[in-house]
TORLUMTI-418653 format. One record per residue: x, y, z of N, C-alpha, C in turn; residue in three letters; residue number from 1. Coordinates in nm, 4 decimals. Example, Ala and Ser with C-alpha at 12.3 -4.5 7.8 and 13.67 -1.06 7.14 Angstrom:
residues 2
{{1.3190; -0.5690; 0.7800}; {1.2300; -0.4500; 0.7800}; {1.3200; -0.3300; 0.7800}; ALA; 1}
{{1.2850; -0.2250; 0.7080}; {1.3670; -0.1060; 0.7140}; {1.2900; 0.0030; 0.7870}; SER; 2}
This chain:
residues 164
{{3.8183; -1.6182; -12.7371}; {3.6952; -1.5601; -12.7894}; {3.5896; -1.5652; -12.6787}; UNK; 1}
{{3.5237; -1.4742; -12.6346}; {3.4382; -1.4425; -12.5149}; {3.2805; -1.5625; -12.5753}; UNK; 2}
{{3.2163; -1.5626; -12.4628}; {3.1394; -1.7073; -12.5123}; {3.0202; -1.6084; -12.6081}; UNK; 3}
{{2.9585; -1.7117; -12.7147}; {2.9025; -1.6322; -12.8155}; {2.7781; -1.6214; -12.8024}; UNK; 4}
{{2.6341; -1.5413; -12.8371}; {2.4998; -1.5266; -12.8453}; {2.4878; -1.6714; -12.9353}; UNK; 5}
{{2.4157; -1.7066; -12.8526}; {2.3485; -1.8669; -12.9793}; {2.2161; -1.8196; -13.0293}; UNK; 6}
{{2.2111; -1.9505; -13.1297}; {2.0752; -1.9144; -13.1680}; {1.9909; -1.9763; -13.0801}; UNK; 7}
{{1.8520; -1.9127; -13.1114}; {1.7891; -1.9839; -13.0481}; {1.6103; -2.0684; -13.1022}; UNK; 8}
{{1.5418; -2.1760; -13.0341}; {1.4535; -2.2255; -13.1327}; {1.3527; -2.2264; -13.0027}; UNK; 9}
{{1.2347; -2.1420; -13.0442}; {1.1091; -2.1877; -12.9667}; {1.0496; -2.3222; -12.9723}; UNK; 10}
{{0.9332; -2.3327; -12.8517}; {0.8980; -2.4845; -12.9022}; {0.7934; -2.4620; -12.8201}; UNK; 11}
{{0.6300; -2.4580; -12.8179}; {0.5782; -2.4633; -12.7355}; {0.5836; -2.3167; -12.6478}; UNK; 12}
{{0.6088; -2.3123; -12.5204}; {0.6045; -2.2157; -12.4503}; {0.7649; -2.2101; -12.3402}; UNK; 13}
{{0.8319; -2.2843; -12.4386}; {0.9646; -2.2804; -12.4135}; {1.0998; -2.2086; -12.5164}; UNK; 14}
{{1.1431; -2.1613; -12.4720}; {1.2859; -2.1149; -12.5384}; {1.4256; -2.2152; -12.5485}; UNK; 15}
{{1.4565; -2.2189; -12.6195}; {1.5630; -2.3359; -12.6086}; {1.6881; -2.2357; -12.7260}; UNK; 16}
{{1.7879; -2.2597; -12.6609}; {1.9573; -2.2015; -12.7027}; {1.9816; -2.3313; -12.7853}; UNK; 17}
{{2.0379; -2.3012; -12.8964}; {2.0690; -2.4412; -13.0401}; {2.2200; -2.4613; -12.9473}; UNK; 18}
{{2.2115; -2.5742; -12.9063}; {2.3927; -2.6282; -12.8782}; {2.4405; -2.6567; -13.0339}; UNK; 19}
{{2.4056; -2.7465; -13.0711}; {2.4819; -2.7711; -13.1635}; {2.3205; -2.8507; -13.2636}; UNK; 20}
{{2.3987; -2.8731; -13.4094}; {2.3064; -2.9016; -13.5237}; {2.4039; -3.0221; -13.5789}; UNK; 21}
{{2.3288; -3.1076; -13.7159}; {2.4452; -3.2258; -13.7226}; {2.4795; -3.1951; -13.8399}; UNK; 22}
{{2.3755; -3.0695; -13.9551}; {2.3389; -3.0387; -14.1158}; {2.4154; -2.9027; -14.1045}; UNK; 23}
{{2.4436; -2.8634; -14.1837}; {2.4529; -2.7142; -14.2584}; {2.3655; -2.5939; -14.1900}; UNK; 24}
{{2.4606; -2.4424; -14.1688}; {2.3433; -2.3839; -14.1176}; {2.2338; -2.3591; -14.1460}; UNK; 25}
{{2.1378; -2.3271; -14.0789}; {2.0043; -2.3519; -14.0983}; {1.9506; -2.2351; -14.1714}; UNK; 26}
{{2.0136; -2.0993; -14.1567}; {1.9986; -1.9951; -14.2309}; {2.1077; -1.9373; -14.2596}; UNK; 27}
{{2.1253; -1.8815; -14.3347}; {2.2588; -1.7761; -14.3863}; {2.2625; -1.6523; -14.4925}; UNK; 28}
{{2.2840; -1.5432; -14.3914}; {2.2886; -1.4069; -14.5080}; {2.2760; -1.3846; -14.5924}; UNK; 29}
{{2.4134; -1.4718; -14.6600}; {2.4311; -1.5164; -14.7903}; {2.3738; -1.5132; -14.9211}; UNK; 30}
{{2.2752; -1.6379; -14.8274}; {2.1526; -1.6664; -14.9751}; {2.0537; -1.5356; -15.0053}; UNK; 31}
{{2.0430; -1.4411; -14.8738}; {1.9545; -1.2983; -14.9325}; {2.0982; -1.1819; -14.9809}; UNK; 32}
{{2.2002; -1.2052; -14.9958}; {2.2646; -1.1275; -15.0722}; {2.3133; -1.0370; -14.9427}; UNK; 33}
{{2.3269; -1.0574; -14.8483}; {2.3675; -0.9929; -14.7089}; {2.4823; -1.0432; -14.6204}; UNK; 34}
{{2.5913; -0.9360; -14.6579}; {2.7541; -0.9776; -14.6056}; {2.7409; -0.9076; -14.4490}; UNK; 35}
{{2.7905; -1.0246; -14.3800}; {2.7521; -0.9397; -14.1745}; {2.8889; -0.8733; -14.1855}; UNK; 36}
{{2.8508; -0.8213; -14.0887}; {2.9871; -0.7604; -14.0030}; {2.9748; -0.7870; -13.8375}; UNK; 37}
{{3.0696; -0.8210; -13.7465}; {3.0308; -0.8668; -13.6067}; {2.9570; -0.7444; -13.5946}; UNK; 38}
{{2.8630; -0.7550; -13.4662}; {2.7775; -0.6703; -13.3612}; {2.8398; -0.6192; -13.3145}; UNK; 39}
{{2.9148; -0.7704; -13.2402}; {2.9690; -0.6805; -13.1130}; {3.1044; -0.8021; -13.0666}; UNK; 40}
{{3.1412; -0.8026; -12.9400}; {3.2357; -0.9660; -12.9525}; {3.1850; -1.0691; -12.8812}; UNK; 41}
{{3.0408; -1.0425; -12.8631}; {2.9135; -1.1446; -12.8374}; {2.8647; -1.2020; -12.9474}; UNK; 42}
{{2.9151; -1.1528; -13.0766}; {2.8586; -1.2135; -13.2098}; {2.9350; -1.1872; -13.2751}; UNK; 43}
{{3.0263; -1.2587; -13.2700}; {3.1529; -1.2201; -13.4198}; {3.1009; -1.2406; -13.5578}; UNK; 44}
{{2.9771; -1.3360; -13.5434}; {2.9249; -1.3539; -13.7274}; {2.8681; -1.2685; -13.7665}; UNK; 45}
{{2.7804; -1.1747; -13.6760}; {2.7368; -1.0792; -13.7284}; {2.5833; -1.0628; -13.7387}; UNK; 46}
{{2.5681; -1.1580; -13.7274}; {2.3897; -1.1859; -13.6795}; {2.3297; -1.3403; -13.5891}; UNK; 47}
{{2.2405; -1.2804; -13.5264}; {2.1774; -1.4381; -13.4469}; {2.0081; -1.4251; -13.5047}; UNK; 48}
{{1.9717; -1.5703; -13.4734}; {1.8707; -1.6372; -13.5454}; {1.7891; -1.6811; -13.4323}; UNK; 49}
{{1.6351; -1.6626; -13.4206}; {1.5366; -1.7559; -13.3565}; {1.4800; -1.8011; -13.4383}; UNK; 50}
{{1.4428; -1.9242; -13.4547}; {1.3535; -1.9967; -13.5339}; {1.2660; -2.0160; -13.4282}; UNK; 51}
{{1.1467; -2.1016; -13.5501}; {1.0175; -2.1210; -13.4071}; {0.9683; -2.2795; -13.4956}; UNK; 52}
{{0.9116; -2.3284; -13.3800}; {0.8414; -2.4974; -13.4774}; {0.6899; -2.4275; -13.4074}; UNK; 53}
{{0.6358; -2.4471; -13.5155}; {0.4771; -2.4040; -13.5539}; {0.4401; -2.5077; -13.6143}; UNK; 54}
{{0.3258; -2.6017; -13.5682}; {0.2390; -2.6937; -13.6296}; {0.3177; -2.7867; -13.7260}; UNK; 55}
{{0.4385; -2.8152; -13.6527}; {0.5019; -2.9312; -13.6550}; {0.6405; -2.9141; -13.7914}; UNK; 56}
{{0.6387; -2.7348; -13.7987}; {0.7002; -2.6786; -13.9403}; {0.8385; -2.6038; -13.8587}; UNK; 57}
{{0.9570; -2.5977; -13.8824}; {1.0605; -2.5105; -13.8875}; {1.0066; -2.3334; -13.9743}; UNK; 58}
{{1.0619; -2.2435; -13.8851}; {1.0236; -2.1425; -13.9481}; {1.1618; -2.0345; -13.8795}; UNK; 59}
{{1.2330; -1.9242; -13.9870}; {1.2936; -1.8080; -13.9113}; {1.1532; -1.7393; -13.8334}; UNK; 60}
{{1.1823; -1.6905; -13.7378}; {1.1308; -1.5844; -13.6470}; {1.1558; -1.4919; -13.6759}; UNK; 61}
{{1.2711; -1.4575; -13.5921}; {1.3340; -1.3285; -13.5623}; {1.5224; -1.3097; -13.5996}; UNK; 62}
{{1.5220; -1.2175; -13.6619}; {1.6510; -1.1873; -13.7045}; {1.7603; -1.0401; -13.6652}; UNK; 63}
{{1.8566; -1.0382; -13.6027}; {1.9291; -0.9702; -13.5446}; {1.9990; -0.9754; -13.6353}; UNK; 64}
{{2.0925; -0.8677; -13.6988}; {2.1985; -0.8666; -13.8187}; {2.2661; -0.6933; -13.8508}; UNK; 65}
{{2.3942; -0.7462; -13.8605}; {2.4580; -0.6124; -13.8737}; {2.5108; -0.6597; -14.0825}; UNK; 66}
{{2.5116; -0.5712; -14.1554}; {2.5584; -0.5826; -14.2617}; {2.6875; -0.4563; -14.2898}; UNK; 67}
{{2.7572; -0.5288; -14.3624}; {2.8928; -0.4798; -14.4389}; {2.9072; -0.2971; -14.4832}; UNK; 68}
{{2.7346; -0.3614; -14.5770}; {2.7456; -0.2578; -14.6859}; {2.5989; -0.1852; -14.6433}; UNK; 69}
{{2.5160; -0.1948; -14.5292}; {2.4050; -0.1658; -14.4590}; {2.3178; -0.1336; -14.5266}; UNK; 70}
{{2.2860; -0.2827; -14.5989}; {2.1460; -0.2809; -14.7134}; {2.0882; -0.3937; -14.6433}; UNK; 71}
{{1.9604; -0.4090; -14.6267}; {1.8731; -0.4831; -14.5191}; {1.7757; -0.4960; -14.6405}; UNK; 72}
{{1.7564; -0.6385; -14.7530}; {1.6214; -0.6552; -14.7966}; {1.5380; -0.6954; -14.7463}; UNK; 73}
{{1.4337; -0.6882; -14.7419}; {1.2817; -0.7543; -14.7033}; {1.2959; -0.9162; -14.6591}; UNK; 74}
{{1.2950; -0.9804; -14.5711}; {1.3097; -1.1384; -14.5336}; {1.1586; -1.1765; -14.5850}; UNK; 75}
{{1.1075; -1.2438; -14.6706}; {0.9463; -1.2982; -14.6514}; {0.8999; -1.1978; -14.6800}; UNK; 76}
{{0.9002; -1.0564; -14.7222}; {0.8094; -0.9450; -14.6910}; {0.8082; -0.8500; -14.5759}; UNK; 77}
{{0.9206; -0.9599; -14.4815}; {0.9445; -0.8004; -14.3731}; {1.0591; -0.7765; -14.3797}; UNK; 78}
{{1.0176; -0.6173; -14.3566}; {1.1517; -0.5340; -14.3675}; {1.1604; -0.5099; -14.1808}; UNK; 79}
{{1.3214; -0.4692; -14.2074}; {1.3922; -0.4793; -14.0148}; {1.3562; -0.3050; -14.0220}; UNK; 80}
{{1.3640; -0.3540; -13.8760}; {1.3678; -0.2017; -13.7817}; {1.5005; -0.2349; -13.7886}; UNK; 81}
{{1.5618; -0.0492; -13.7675}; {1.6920; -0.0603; -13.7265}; {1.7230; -0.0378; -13.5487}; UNK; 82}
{{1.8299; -0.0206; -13.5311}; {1.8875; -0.0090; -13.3934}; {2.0418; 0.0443; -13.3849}; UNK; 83}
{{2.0813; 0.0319; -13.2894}; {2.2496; 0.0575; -13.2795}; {2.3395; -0.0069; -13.3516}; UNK; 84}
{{2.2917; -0.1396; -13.3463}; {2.3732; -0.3003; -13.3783}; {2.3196; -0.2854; -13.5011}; UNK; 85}
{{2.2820; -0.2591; -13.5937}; {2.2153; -0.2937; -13.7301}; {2.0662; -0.2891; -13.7596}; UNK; 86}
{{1.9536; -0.3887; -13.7597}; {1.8806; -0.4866; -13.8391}; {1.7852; -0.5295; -13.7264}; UNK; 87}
{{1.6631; -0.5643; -13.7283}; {1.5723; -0.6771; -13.6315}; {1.5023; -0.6719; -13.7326}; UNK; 88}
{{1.4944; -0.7951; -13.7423}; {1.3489; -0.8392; -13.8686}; {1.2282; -0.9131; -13.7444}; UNK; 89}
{{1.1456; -0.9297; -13.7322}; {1.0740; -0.9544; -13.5884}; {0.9298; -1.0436; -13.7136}; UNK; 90}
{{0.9283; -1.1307; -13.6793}; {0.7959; -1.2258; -13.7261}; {0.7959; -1.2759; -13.8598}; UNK; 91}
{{0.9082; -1.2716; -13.9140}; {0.9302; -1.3630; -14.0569}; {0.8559; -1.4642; -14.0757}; UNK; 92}
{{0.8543; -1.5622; -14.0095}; {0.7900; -1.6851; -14.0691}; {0.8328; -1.7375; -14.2178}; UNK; 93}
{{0.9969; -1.7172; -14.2035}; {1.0626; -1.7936; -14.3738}; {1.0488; -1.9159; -14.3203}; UNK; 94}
{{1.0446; -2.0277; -14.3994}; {0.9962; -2.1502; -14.4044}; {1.1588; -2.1965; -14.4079}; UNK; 95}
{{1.1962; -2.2880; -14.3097}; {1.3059; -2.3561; -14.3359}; {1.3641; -2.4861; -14.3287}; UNK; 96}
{{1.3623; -2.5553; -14.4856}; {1.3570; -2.6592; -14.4992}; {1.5331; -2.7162; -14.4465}; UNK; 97}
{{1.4930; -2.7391; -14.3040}; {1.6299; -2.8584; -14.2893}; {1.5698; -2.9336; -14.2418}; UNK; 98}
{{1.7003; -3.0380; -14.2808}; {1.7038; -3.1713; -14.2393}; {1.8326; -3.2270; -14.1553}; UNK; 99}
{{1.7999; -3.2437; -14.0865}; {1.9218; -3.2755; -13.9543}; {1.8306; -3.2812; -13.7771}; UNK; 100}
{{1.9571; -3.2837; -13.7235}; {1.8983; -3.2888; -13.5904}; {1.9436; -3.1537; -13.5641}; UNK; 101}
{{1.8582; -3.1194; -13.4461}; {1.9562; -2.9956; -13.3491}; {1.9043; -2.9817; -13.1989}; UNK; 102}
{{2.0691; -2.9928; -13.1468}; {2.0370; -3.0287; -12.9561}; {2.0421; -2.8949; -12.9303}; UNK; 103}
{{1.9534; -2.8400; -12.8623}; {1.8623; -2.7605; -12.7988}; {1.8835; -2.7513; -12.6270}; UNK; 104}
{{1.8799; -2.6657; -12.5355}; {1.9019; -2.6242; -12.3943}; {1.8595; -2.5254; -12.4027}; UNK; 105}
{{1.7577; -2.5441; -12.2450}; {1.6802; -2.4080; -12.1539}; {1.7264; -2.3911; -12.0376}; UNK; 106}
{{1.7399; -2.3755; -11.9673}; {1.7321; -2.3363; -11.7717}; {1.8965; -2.3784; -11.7659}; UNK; 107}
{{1.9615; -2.2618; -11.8290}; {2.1387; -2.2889; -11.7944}; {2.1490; -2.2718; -11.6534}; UNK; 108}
{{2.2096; -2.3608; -11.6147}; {2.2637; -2.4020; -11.4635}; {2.3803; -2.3034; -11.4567}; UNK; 109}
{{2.3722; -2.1722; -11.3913}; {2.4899; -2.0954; -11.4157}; {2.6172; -2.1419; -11.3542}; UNK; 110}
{{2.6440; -2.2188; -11.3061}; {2.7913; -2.2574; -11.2119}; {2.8684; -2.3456; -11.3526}; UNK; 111}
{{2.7808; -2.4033; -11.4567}; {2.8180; -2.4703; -11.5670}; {2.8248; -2.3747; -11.6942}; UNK; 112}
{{2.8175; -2.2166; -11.6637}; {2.8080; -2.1375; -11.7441}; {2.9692; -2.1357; -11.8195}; UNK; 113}
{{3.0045; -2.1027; -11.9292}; {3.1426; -2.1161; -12.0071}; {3.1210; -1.9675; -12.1052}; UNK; 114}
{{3.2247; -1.8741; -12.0349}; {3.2322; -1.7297; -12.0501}; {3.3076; -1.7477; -12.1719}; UNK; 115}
{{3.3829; -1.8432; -12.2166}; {3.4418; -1.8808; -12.3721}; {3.4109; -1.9392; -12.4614}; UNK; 116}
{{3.3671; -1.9055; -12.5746}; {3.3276; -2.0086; -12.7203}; {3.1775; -2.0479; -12.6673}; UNK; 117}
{{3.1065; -2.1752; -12.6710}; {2.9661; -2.1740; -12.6557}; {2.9475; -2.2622; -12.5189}; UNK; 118}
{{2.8120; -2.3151; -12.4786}; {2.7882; -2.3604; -12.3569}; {2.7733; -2.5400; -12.4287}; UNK; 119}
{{2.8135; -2.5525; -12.3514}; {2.8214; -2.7179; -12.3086}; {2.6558; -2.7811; -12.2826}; UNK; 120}
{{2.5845; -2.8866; -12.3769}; {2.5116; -2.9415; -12.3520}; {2.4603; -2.9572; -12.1797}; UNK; 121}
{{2.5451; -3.0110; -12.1323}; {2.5159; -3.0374; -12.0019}; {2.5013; -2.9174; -11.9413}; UNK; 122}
{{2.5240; -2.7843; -11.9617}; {2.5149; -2.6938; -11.8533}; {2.3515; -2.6193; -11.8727}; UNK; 123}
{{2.2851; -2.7104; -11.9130}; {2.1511; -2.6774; -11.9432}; {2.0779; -2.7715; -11.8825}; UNK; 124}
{{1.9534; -2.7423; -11.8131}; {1.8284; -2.8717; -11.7234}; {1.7687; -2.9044; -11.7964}; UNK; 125}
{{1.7326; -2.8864; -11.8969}; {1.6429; -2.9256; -11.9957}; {1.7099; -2.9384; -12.1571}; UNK; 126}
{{1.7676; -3.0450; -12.1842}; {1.7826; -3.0696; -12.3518}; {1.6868; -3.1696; -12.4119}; UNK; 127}
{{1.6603; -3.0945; -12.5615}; {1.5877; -3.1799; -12.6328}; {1.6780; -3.1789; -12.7591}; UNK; 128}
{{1.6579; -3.2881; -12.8004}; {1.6549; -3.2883; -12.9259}; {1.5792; -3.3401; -13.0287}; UNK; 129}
{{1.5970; -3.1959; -13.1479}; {1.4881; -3.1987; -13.2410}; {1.5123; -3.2613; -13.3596}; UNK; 130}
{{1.4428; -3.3348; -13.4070}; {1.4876; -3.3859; -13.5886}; {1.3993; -3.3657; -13.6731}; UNK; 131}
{{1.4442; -3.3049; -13.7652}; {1.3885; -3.2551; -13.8994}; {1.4119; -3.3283; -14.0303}; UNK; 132}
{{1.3041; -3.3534; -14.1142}; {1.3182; -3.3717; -14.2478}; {1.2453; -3.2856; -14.3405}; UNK; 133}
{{1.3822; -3.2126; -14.3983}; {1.2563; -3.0911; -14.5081}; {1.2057; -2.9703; -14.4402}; UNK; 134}
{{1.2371; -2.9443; -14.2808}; {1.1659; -2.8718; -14.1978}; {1.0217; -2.8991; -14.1584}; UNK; 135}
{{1.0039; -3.0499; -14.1582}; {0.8997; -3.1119; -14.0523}; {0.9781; -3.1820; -13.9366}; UNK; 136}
{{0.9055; -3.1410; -13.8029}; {0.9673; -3.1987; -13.7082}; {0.9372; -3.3502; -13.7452}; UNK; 137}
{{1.0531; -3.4440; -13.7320}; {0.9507; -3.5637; -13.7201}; {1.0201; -3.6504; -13.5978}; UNK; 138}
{{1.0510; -3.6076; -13.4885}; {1.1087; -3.6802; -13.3764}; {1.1203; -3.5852; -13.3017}; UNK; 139}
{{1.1261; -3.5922; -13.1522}; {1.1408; -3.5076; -13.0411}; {1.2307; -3.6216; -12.9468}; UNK; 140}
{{1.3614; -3.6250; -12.8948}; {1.4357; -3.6854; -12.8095}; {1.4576; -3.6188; -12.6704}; UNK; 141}
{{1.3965; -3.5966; -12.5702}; {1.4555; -3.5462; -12.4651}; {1.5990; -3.5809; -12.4187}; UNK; 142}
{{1.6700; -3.5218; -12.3622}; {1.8508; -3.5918; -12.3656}; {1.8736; -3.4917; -12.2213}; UNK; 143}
{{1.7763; -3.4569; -12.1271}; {1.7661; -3.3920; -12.0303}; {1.8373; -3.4658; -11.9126}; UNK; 144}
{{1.7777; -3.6547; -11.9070}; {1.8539; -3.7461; -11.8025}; {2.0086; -3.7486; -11.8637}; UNK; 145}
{{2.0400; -3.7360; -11.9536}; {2.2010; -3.7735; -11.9734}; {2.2922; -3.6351; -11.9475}; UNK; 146}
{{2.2671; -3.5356; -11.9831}; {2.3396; -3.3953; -11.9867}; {2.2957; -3.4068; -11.7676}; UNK; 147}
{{2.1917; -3.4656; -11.7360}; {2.2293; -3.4651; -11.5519}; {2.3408; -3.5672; -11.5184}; UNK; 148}
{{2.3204; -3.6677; -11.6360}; {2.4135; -3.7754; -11.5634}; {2.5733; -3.7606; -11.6135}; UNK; 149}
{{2.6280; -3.6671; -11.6987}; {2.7351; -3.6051; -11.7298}; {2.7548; -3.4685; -11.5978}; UNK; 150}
{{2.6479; -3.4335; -11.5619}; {2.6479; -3.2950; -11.4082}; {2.7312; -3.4177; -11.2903}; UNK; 151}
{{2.6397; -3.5440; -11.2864}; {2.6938; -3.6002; -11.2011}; {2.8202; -3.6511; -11.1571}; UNK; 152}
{{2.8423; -3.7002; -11.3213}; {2.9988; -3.7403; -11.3167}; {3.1356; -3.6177; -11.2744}; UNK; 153}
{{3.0531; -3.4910; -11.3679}; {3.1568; -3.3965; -11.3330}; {3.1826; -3.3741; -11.2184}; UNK; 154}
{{3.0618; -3.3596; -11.1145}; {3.0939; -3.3539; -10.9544}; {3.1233; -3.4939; -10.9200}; UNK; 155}
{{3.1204; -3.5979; -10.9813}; {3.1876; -3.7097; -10.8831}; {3.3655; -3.6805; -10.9197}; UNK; 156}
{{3.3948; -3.6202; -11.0207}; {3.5354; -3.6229; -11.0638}; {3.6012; -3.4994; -10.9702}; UNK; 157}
{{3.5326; -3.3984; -10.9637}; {3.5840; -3.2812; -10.8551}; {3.6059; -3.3031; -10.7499}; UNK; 158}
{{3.5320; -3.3828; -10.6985}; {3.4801; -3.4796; -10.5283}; {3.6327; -3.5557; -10.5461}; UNK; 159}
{{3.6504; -3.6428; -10.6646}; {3.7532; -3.7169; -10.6333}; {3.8886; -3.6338; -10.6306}; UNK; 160}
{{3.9039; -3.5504; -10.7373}; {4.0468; -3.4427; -10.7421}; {4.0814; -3.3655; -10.5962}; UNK; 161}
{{3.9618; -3.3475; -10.5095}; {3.9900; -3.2644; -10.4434}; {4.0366; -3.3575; -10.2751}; UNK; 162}
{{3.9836; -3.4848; -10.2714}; {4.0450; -3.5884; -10.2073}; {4.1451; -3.6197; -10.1993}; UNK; 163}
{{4.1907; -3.6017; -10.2981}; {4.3408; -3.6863; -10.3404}; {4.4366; -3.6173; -10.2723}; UNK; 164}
């Protein structure tokens, strides 16, 4: 499977790609009555998600989505523009109550880039991670020194394979 579009979560005046979450997805079609169909084979689910943290709140943003049966209701009150691919809903602001963590990466180090399935914590300079209760942030973890000190090991292990 070719590597996939992630979601992604603003923060500030940063962009951050969701590695991974520890809860249930954070949004899903589903619950608005909306069956995907892939995009493209950059998105086999069929839609990607930006959320944004605003004044300390989880919120959808922006929504990319192809549907089945190509009925697009109103998210919050907005209705999508269409396009080639389906759907853009652009400034939602749905309120989204999770609770979990989710590790987060900006500035992908392209030599750590993974053209299959998703990117690897470490191949990002900057991870945070975010924790939510209810969709209030209530913790911010930077995890930026460890995803370098996993960069390091990987080049101390290449250094050693290629010695041998």
């Amino acid at each position: 499977m070719p590597a996939q579009v992630q979601d992604s979560i603003i923060y500030g005046d940063d962009s951050f790609r969701i590695i991974s979450s520890t809860a249930t997805i954070l949004f899903h079609p589903d619950d608005y009555h909306m069956t995907t169909a892939p995009i493209t084979s950059l998105c086999l689910r069929g839609y990607n998600c930006e959320y944004e943290i605003q004044d300390g709140l989880l919120y959808l943003n922006d929504l990319m989505i192809c549907t089945r049966d190509g009925k697009y209701p109103p998210l919050n009150g907005v209705s999508p523009k269409f396009n080639d691919f389906g759907a853009l809903y652009k400034k939602i602001g749905l309120p989204v109550l999770y609770t979990g963590k989710i590790l987060a990466g900006t500035n992908l180090i392209s030599k750590f880039f993974a053209n299959m399935g998703t990117q690897c914590y470490y191949a990002y300079r900057k991870v945070i991670e975010f924790s939510f209760e209810n969709g209030k942030l209530v913790r911010i973890t930077d995890q930026s020194e460890q995803a370098e000190q996993v960069r390091r090991q990987l080049a101390e292990f290449q250094h050693d394979q290629f010695r041998s």
